[in-house]
C-alpha positions, 0 to 999 in steps of 0.5 A: 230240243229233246234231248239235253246236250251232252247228255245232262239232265237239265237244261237252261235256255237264257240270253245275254244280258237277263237278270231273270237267267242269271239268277235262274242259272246261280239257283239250278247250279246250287241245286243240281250240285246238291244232287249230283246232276249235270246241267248245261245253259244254253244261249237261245240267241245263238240259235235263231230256231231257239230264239224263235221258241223261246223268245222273252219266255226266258229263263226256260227250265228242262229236265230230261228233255221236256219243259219243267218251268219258265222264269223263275226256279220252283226250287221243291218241285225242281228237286222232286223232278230230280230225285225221280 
């Protein structure tokens, strides 16, 4: 996917049930309110060309429509991506 969903800036692929996503989720969700920056989680299950992609690399972190990081918030170099 290149462009975000409903046009935020970024982007959480997760499934169901991953302890790793929901923390994943909790930490963009404090920092993208920081900053005023709109973001949006999106279950890869739900699509199977998203499972396909994605598959255990969950939680997956995009920023403006390209991959940021995998499984754990980089939380200075997310906030760097964002202040550009």
């Amino acid at each position: 996917m290149t462009e975000p969903p409903g046009g935020q800036r970024v982007v959480l692929y997760t499934r169901e049930g991953c302890h790793l996503c929901e923390v994943a989720a909790a930490d963009v969700a404090r920092i993208c309110a920081d900053l005023g920056v709109g973001w949006a989680a999106v279950d890869v299950d739900a699509d199977p060309e998203l499972r396909a992609e994605y598959g255990d690399n969950v939680p997956v972190i995009m920023v403006d429509g390209s991959e940021h990081g995998f499984w754990r918030v980089e939380e200075p170099r997310l906030r760097a991506a964002l202040a550009q």
